[in-house]
C-alpha positions in Angstrom: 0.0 0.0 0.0 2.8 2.6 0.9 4.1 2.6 -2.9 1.2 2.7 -4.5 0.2 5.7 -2.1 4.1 6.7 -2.6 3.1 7.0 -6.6 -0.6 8.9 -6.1 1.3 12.0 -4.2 3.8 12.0 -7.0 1.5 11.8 -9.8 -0.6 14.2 -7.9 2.5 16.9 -7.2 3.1 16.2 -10.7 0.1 17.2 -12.2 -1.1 19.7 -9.9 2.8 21.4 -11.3 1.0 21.3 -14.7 -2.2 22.8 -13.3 -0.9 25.8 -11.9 1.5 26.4 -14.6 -0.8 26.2 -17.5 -2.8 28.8 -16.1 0.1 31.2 -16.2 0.7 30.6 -20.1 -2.4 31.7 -20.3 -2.1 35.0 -18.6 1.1 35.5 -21.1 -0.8 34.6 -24.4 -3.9 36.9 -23.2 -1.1 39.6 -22.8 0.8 38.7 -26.7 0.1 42.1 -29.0 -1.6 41.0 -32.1 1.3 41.8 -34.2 3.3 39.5 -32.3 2.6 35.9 -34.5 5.6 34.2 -33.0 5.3 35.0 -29.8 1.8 33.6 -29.5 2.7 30.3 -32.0 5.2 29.8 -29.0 3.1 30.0 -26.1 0.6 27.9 -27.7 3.1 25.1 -28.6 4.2 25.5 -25.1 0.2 25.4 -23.8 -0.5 22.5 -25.8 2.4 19.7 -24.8 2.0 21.6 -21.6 -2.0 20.2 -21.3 -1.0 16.9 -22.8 1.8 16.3 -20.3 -0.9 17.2 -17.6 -3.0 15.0 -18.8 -1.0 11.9 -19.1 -0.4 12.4 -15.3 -3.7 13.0 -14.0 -4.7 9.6 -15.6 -2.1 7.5 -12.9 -3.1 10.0 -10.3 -6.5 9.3 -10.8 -5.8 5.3 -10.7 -4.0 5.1 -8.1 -6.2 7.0 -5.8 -9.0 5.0 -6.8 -6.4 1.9 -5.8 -6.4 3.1 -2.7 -9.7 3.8 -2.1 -11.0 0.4 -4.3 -8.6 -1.3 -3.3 -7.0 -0.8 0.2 -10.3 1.0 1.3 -8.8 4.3 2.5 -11.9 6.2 2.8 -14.6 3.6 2.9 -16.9 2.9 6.2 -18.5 5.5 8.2 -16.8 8.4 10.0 -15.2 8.8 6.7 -16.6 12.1 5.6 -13.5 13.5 4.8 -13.0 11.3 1.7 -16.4 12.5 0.2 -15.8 15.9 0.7 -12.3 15.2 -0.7 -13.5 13.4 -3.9 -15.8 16.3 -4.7 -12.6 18.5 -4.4 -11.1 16.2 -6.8 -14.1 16.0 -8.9 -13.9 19.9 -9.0 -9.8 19.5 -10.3 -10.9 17.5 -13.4 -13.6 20.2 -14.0 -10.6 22.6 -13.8 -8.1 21.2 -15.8 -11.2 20.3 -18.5 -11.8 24.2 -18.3 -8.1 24.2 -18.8 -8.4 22.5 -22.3 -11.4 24.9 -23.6 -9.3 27.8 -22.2 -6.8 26.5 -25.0 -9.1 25.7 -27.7 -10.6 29.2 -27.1 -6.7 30.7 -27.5 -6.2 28.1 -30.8 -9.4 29.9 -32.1 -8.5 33.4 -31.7 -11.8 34.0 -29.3 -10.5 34.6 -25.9 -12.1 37.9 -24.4 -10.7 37.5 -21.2 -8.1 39.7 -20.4 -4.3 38.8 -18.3 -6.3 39.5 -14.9 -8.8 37.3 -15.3 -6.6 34.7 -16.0 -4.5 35.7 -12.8 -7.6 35.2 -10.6 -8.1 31.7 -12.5 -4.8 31.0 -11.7 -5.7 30.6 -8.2 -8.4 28.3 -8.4 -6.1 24.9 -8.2 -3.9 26.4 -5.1 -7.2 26.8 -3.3 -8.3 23.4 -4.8 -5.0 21.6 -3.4 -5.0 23.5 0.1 -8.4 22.0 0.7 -7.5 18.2 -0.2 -4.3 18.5 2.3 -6.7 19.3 5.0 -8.9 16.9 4.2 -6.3 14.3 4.1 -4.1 15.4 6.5 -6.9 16.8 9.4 -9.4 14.5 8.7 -11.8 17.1 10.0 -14.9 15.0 9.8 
């Protein structure tokens, strides 16, 4: 049990890493002049093997914590609140990186309106997200 729980926080650091870097790219393309064609082409090459990297880690993050849950039971039985709470966190992280990938296709289509402070504020959301899971994990507050 320790190494596969050993592999779900490294997978999880990992793509977390992506999640609040991604974010950031965005912030810089929403920022890119119009006139500036390679500067943008760059940032978007970087956005896009950025969100596939991302993705290929949240998939073992994913497995592994349902290993652990599935499979070691971490979580299950009563006076386990905490894990429901935390698996609508996480259900809440694959909403946010999925938002990530539309953020992108809206960049790849030239229709973002946002603007660099928007994306700042959005930037936040999976620091917030990633505070509450430690808690949840780590406190165990209910």
């Amino acid at each position: 049990m320790l190494w596969v729980k050993s592999f779900h926080i490294v997978f999880i650091a990992s793509w977390f890493a992506g999640l609040f870097y991604l974010p950031r790219i965005f912030v810089n393309l929403a920022m890119v002049p119009p006139e500036s064609v390679a500067e943008r082409a760059r940032l978007m090459l970087m956005a896009r093997k950025l969100l596939r990297f991302t993705t290929l880690l949240a998939v073992p993050a994913l497995a592994t914590g349902l290993w652990l849950y599935l499979g070691y039971g971490i979580g299950l039985g009563s006076g386990n609140g905490w894990m429901h709470a935390k698996l609508a966190v996480v259900a809440l992280v694959i909403g946010y990186h999925h938002a990530c990938g539309r953020v992108l296709a809206t960049f790849a289509d030239n229709r973002n309106q946002r603007s660099h402070v928007w994306f700042r504020w959005f930037n936040e959301a999976p620091v917030i997200l990633m505070l509450i899971v430690v808690i949840l994990v780590v406190v165990k507050p209910f």
